[in-house]
C-alpha positions in Angstrom: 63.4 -19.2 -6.5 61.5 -19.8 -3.3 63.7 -20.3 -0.2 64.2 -23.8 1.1 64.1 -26.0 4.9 66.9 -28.5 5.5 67.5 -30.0 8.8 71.0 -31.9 10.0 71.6 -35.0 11.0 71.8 -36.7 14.2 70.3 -38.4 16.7 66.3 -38.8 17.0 65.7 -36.2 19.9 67.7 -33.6 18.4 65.6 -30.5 16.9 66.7 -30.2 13.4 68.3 -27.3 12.4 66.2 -24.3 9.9 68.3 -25.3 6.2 69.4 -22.0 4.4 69.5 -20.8 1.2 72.9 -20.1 0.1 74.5 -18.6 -3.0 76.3 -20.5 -5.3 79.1 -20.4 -3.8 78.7 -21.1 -0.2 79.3 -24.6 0.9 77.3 -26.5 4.4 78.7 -29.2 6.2 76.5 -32.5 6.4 75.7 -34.6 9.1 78.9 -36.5 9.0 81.1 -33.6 9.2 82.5 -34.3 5.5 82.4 -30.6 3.1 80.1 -31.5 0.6 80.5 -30.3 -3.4 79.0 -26.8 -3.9 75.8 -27.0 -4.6 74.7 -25.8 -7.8 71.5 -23.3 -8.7 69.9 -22.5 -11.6 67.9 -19.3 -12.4 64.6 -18.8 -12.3 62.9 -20.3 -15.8 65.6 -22.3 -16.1 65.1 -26.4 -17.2 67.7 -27.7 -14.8 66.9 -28.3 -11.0 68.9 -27.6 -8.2 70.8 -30.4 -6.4 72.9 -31.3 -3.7 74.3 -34.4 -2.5 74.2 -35.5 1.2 76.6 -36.9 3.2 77.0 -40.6 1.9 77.9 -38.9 -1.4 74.8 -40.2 -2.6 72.5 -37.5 -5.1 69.2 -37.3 -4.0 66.2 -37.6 -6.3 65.4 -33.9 -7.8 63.4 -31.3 -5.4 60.2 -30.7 -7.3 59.5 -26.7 -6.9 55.6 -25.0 -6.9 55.2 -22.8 -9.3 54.0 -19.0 -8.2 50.6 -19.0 -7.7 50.0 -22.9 -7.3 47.7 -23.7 -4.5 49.8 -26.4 -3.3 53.3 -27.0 -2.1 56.1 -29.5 -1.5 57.7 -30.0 2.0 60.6 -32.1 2.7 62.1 -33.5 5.4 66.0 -33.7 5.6 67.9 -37.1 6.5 70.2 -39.9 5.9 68.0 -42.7 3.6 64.7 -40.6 3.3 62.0 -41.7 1.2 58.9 -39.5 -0.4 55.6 -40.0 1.0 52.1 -37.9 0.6 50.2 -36.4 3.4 46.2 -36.0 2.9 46.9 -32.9 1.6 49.0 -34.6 -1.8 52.4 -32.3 0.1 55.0 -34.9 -1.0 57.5 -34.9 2.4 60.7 -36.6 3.1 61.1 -37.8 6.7 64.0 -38.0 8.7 65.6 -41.4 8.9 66.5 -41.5 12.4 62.6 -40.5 13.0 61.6 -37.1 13.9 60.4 -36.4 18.1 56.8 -37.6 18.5 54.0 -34.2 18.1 56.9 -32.1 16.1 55.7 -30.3 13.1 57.0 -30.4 9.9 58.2 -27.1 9.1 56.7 -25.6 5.8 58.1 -24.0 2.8 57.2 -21.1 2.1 55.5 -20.1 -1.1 55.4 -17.6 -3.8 51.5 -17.0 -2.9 52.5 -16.5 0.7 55.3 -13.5 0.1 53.1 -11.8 -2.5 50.0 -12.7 -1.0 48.9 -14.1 -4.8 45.5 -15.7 -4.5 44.3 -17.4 -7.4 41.3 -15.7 -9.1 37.9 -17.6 -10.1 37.1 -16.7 -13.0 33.9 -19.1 -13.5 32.6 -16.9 -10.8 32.7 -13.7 -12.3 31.0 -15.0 -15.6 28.5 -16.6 -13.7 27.5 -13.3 -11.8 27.5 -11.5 -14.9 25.6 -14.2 -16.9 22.8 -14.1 -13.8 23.0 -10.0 -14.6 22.0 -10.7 -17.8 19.2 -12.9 -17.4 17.7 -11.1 -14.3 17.5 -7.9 -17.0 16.4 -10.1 -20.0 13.4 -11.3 -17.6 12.4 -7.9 -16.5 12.4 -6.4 -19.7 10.5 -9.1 -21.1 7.5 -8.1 -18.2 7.8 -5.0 -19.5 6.8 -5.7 -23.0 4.1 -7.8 -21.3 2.8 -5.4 -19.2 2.8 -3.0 -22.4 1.2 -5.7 -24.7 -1.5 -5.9 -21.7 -2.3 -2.3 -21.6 -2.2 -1.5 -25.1 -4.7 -4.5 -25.3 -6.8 -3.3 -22.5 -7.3 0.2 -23.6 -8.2 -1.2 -27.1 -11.0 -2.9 -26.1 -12.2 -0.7 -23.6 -12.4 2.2 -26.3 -13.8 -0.2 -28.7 -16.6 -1.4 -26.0 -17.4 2.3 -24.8 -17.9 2.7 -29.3 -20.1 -0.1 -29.6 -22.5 1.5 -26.3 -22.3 5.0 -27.9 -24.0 4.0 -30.5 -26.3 1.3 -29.5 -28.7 2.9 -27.4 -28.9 6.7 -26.4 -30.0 5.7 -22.6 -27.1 3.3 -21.6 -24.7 6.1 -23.9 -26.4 8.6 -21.2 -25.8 6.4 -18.4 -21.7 5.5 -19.3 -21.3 9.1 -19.5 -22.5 10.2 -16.5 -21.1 7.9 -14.2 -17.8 8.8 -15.6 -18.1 12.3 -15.7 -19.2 11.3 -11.5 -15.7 10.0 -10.6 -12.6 11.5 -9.5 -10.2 9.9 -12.1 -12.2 8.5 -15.0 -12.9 11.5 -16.6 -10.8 10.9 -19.5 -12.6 8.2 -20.2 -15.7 9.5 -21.3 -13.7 12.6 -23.4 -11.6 9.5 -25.2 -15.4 8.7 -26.9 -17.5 12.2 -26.5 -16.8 15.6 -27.3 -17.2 18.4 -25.3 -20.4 19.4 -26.5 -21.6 15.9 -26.2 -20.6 15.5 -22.7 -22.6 18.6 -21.6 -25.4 17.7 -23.9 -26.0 13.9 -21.6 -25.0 15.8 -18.4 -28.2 18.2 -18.8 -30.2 15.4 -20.2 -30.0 13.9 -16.6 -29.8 16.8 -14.7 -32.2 17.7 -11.5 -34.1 20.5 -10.2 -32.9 22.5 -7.7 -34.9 22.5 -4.6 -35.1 26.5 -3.5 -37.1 25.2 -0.3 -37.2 25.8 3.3 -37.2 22.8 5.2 -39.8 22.3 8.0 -38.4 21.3 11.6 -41.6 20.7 12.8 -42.3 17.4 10.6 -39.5 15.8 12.8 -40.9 15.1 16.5 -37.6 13.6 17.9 -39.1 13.6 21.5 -41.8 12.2 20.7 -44.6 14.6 21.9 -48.3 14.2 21.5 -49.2 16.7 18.1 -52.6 15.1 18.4 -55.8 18.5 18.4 -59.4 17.7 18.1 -59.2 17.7 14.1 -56.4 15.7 14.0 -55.7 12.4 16.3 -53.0 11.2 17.0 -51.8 8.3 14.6 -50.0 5.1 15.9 -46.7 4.9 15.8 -45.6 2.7 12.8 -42.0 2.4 14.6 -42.5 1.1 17.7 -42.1 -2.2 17.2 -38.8 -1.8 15.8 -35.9 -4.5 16.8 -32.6 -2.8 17.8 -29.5 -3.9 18.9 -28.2 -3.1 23.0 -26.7 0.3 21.2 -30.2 0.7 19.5 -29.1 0.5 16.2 -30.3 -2.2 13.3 -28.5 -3.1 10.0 -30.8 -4.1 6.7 -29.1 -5.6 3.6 -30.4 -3.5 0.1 -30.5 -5.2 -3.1 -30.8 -3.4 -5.9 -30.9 -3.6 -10.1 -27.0 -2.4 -10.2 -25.8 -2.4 -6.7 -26.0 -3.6 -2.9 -26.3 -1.8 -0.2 -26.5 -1.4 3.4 -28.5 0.9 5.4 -27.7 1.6 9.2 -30.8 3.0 11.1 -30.1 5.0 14.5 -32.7 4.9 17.0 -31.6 7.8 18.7 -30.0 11.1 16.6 -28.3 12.2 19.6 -26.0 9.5 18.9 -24.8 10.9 15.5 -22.2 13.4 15.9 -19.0 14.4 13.6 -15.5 12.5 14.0 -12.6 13.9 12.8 -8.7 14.4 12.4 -8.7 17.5 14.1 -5.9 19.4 14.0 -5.7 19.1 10.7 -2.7 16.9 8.6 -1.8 16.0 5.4 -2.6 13.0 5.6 -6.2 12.0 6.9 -7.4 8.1 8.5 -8.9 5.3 7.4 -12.7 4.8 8.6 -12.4 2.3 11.3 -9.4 3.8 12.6 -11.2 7.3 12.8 -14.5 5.7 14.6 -12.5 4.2 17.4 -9.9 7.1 17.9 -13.3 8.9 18.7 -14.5 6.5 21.1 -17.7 5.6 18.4 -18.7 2.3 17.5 -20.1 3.1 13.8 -20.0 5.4 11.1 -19.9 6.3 7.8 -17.7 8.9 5.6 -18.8 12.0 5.9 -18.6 15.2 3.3 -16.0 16.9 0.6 -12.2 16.5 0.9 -9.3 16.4 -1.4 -9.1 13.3 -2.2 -5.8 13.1 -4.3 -3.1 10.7 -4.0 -5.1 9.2 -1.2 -3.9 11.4 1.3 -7.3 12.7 2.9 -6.0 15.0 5.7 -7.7 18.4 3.9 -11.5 18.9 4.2 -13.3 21.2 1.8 -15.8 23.8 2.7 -17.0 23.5 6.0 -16.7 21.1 9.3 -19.1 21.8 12.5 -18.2 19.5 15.8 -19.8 19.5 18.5 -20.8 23.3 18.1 -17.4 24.6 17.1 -15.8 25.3 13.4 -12.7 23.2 12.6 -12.5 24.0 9.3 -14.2 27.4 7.6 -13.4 28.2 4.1 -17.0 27.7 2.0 -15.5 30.5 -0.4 -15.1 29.4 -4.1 -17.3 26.3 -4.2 -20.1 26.3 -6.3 -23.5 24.9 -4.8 -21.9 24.2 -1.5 -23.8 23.2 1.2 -24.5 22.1 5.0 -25.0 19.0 5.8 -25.8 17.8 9.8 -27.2 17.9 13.0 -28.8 21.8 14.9 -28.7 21.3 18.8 -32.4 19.6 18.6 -30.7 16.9 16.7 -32.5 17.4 14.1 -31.1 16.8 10.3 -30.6 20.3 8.6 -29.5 20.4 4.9 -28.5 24.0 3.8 -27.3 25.9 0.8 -24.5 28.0 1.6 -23.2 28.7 -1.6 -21.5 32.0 -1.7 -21.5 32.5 2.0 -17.8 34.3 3.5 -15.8 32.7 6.6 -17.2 35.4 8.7 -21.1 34.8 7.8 -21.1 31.1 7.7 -20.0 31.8 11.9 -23.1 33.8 12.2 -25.3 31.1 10.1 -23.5 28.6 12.8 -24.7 30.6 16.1 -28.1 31.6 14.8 -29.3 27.9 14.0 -27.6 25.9 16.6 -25.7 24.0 14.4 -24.5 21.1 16.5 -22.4 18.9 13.6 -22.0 18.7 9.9 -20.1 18.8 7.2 -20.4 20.2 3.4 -20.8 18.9 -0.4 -21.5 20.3 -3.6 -24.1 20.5 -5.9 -22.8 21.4 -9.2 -23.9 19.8 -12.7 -21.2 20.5 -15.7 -19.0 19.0 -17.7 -16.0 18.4 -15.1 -18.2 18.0 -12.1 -21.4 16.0 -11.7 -22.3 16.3 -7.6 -25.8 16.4 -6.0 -27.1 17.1 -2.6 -30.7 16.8 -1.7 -32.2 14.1 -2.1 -35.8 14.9 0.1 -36.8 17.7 1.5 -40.1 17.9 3.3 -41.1 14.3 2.4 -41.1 16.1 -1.4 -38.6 14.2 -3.8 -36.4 15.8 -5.8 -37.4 15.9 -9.5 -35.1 14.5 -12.0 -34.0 14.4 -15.9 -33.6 10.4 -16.7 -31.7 9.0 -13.7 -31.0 12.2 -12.6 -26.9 10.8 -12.5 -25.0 8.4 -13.1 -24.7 5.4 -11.5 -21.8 5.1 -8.6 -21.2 3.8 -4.9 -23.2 6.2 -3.0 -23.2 7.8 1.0 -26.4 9.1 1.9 -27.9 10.6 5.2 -31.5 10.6 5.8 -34.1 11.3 9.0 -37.4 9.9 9.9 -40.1 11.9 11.3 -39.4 10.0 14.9 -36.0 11.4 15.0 -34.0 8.2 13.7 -31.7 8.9 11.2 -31.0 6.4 7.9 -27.2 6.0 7.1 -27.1 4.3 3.2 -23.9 2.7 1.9 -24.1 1.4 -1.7 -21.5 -0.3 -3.7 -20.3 -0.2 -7.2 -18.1 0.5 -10.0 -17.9 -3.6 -10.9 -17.8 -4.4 -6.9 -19.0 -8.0 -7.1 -20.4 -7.0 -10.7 -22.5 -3.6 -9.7 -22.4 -0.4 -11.6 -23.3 1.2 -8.6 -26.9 3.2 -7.6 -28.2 6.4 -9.1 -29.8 9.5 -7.7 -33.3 7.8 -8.4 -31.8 4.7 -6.6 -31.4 6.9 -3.7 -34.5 8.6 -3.4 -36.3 5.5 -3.8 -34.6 4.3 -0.8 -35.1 6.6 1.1 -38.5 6.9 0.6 -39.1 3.5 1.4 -37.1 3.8 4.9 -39.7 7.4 5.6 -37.2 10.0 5.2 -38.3 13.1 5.5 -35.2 14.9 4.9 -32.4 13.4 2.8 -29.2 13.8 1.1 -26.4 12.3 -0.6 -22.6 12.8 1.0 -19.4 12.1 -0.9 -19.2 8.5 -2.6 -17.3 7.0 -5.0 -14.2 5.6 -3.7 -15.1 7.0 -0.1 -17.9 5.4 0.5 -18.0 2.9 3.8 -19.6 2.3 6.3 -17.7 0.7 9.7 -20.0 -0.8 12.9 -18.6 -2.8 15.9 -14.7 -4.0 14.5 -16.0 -4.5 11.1 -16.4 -3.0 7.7 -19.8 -3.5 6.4 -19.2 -1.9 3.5 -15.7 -1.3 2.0 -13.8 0.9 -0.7 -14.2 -0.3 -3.9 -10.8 0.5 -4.7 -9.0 -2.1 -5.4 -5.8 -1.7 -2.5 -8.4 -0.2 0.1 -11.3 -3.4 -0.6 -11.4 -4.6 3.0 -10.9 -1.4 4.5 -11.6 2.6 3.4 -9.6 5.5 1.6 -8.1 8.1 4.1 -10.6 10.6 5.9 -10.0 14.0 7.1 -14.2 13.1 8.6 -17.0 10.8 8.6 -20.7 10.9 10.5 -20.4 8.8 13.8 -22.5 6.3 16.0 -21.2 7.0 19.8 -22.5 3.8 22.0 -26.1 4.2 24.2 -25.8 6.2 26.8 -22.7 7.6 25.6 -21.3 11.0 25.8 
């Protein structure tokens, strides 16, 4: 049984005394001096309450007990004629009769909770957190089976859709194919609906020649120095009334069957140089960012990298800047070549397909290459990449389309000197398929290339002038900006260094 306060009687400004528990068979002296009965006590559990009687003789009304654990507790006050009242609290008290000194607290009794430091436990709680565990689990696997039901729905109908143009009409089958067999991770795709033989049956059907020519620097008069002789006058220039921006450059917007485009013409090639993330790191930078940590204004992505999990820091093959290698390893790529600018900023596009380390630093010194980077021409069944586009003002001749269609990066140069920078999107961008090689030699064409080629595309492809993207990734996450870039093809402001 909890231990109990009584005070003594007397007088209004005397402190009462602490009361003390007693055994059985102690005995306390009242306020009146008189020895009163010995106060009785009962066991813990038991149905009978302890009293006592007080110094008139009278028995006092039964002391009501907490029970261990209860929140709440009774306090009483000892004195001649006291009477039960209840605090705020609902503590019953008995005050003193003679009053008790005006501020003094009422001593409290102490409780079962307080010795054992008991505190009740909520058990509502604890159901409730574990009812909210169960419903935060029974939502999330529901999205599961959603996301499931979703999948399972959209592969259906894509294999069902790729079926139905299979075996409609041999040239759109053609077309599906090779712009899957073009990308980096829809392969699979075209496998899930061709075999094997098929595959490499549609990827010769729109295959292209190779062009085993030498290309002509001399068609290309960047300074632009009479050629004029007796047989042959001079011919007006059908550039110079060109517009250009302070930076002499000019934007023109492309519109195509299956694509849009942009196509950045350079007044001056000296202008165009390679940017890059030299010393090389895992992971590469987005366009824009690469264009102003180089002090440029424009650019475009440049040539082969590895492109996986979108880390971009490793080129592939070769990369020239500003007359020095920073990356030399053209071993072990089929149909590689050199794409860029010699020291007469003129646009050279070269096979160097089997070439070692060592000889691609001779090739380097003997033609003045200035910038450039590399790309592949390879047509099979895992690979399906193309390089020149022009060469000489002579087309390249195709099979069908020649590929598939895709978003494209494509250099080009004029015989003034001003080099063409194309940027098409593509795989459903704003509804487009994308361009094909024809696309892109038609293009070309049209701008006066003498000399073109296409770069790496697909996801890469962007094209970045003055603070803006002109032409973004078509991936999804990178929309309004560009995969990471271990390189691109630059614009450095007029006048620049």
């Amino acid at each position: 049984m909890s231990n109990e306060n009584r005070t003594s009687g007397g007088s209004g400004n005397e402190r009462p005394a602490p009361r003390r528990t007693v055994k059985p068979e102690s005995v306390r002296r009242s306020g009146t001096g008189e020895r009163p009965e010995p106060r009785r006590t009962t066991k813990q559990g038991s149905s009978s309450g302890s009293v006592r009687r007080n110094g008139t003789g009278e028995r006092p009304e039964p002391r009501r007990t907490a029970k261990q654990g209860s929140t709440t507790s009774s306090v009483r006050r000892s004195g001649i004629g006291s009477t039960g009242e209840r605090t705020e609290s609902g503590r019953k008290l008995r005050q003193d009769g003679a009053g008790r000194p005006a501020g003094q607290p009422a001593r409290r009794r102490p409780e079962a909770s307080d010795e054992y430091n008991i505190r009740p436990v909520n058990r509502k709680r604890k159901k409730k957190k574990k009812s909210s565990w169960k419903t935060a689990l029974k939502i999330f696997g529901g999205f599961l089976v959603l996301v499931l039901i979703t999948a399972i729905v959209l592969v259906g109908t894509l294999y069902l859709t790729l079926l139905k143009i299979k075996n409609s009409s041999e040239a759109a089958r053609n077309l599906l194919i090779t712009t899957l067999m073009e990308s980096g991770q829809l392969k699979f795709v075209a496998h899930m609906v061709c075999t094997d033989e098929e595959i490499e049956e549609i990827v010769s059907i729109n295959s292209m020649q190779s062009m085993e020519v030498d290309q002509d620097t001399t068609l290309i008069n960047v300074d632009k120095k009479s050629t004029a002789t007796d047989a042959a006058p001079a011919k007006k220039d059908e550039y110079e009334n060109e517009e250009f921006d302070a930076n002499g450059v000019r934007i023109e917007e492309i519109s195509g069957r299956s694509f849009f485009a942009k196509m950045m013409i350079i007044k001056d090639p000296g202008q165009v140089a390679v940017g890059s993330t030299y010393p090389w790191k895992e992971y590469g930078k987005e366009l824009g960012t690469l264009v102003e940590d180089s002090g440029a204004i424009g650019g475009v992505n440049g040539g082969l990298y590895v492109s996986s999990g979108n880390k971009g820091g490793t080129p592939m093959g070769v990369v020239v800047q500003g007359g020095e290698i920073t990356f030399n390893n053209p071993g072990g790529l089929t149909g590689l070549y050199v794409i860029g600018l010699n020291n007469d900023n003129i646009l050279i596009v070269d096979e160097i397909s089997g070439m070692s380390a060592g000889e691609f630093e001779t090739y380097v010194s003997e033609k003045g290459i200035r910038d450039a980077v590399a790309f592949q021409d390879e047509a099979s069944d895992s690979n399906n990449h193309f390089v020149p586009l022009i060469i000489n003002g002579e087309p390249r001749q195709l099979g069908g389309q020649g590929s598939g269609a895709n978003p494209r990066t494509a250099i080009g140069q004029r015989s003034d000197g001003a080099l063409l920078l194309l940027v098409t999107d593509g795989r459903g961008s704003a509804g487009h398929l994308g361009a094909t090689a024809s696309d892109l030699i038609s293009i070309m064409q049209e701008y006066g290339a003498v000399n073109a080629a296409n770069l790496d595309g697909g996801s890469s492809s962007s094209m970045y002038y003055n603070g803006e993207y002109e032409m973004s990734s078509v991936t999804f996450y990178y929309k309004n900006s560009s995969w990471k870039l271990p390189d691109a093809f630059i614009v450095k402001q007029k006048g620049g260094n």
